[in-house]
C-alpha positions as CSV (number, residue, x, y, z in Angstrom):
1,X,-15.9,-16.4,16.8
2,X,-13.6,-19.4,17.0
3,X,-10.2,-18.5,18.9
4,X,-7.3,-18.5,16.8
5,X,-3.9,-19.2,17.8
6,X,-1.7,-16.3,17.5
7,X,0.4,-18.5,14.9
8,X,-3.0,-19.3,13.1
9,X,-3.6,-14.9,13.5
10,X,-0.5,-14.1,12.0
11,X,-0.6,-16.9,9.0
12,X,-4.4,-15.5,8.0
13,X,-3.1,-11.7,8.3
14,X,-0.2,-12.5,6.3
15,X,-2.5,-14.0,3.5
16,X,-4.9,-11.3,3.8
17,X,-2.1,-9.0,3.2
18,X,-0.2,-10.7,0.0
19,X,-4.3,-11.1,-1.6
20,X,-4.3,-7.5,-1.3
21,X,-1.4,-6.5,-2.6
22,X,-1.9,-8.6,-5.5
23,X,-5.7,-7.7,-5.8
24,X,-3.9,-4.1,-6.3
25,X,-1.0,-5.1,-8.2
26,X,-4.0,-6.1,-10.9
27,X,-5.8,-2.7,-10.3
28,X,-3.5,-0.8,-12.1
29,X,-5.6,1.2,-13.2
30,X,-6.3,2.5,-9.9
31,X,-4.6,5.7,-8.9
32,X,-3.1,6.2,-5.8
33,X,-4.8,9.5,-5.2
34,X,-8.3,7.5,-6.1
35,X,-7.6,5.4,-3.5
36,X,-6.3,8.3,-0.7
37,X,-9.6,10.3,-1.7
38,X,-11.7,7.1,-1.1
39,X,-9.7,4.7,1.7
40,X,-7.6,7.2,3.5
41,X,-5.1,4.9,2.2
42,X,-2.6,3.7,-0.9
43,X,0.2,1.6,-2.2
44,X,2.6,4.0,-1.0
45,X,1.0,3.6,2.7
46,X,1.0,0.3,2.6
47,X,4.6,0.4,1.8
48,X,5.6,3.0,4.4
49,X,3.5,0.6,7.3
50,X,5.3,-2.6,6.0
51,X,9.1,-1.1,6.5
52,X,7.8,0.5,9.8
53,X,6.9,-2.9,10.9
54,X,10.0,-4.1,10.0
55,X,12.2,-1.1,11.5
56,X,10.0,-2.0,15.0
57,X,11.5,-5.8,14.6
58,X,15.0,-4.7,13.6
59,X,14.5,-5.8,10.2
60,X,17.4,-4.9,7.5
61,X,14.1,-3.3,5.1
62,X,14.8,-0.2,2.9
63,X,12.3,1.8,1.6
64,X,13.1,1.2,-2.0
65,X,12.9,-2.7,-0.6
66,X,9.2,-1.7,1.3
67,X,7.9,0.0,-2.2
68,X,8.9,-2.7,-4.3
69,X,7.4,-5.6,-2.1
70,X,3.8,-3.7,-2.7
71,X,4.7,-2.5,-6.1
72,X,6.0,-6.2,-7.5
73,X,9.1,-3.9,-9.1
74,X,10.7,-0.8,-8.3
75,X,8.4,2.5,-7.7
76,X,10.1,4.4,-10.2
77,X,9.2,1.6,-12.7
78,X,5.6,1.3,-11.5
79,X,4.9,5.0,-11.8
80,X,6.8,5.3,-15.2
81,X,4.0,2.4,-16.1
82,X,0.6,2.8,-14.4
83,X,0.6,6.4,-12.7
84,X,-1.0,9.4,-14.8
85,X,-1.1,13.3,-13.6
86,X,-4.0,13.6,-11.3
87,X,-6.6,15.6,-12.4
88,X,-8.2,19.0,-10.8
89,X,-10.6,17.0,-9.5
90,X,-8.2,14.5,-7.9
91,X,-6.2,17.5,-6.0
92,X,-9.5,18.9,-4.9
93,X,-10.7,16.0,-3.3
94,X,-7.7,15.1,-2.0
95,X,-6.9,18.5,-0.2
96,X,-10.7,18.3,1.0
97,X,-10.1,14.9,3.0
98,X,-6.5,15.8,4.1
99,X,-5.5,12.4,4.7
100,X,-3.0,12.2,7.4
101,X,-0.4,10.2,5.8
């Protein structure tokens, strides 16, 4: 593999990141629980590692600020919108993987 700057690095990361959280901001239709039960991860962790990133940098990020970067409006909005009750199914699988987040 061809050895990147750590300017180049950060530039592709960066893009990776913003395609994904737009990829998801599409998927709407996609649960967070549907996504714990089959990544390990959400939308919600992806908030919670961005505003960690920036609290390790001394970034002036709030939560509300982290959730809405990932959400593209505030999370209140977003689940009033796109989130529905999990089902039985849902919790089950979800308490059988126990993702630690």
């Amino acid at each position: 593999m061809t050895r990147l700057s750590d300017d180049e690095q950060i530039r592709l990361e960066a893009a990776v990141f913003r395609r994904l959280v737009a990829h998801l901001g599409e998927r709407t239709d996609v649960q967070n629980i549907d996504l714990m039960n089959l990544a390990g991860f959400c939308r919600n962790c992806l908030s919670n590692w961005y505003l960690e990133a920036a609290q390790a940098d001394g970034l002036p990020v709030t939560k509300d600020e982290s959730r809405e970067r990932v959400y593209g409006m505030p999370y209140e909005a977003w689940k009033a919108l796109h989130q529905s009750e999990a089902t039985p199914a849902q919790k089950a699988a979800f308490e059988a993987a126990k993702p630690e987040h």
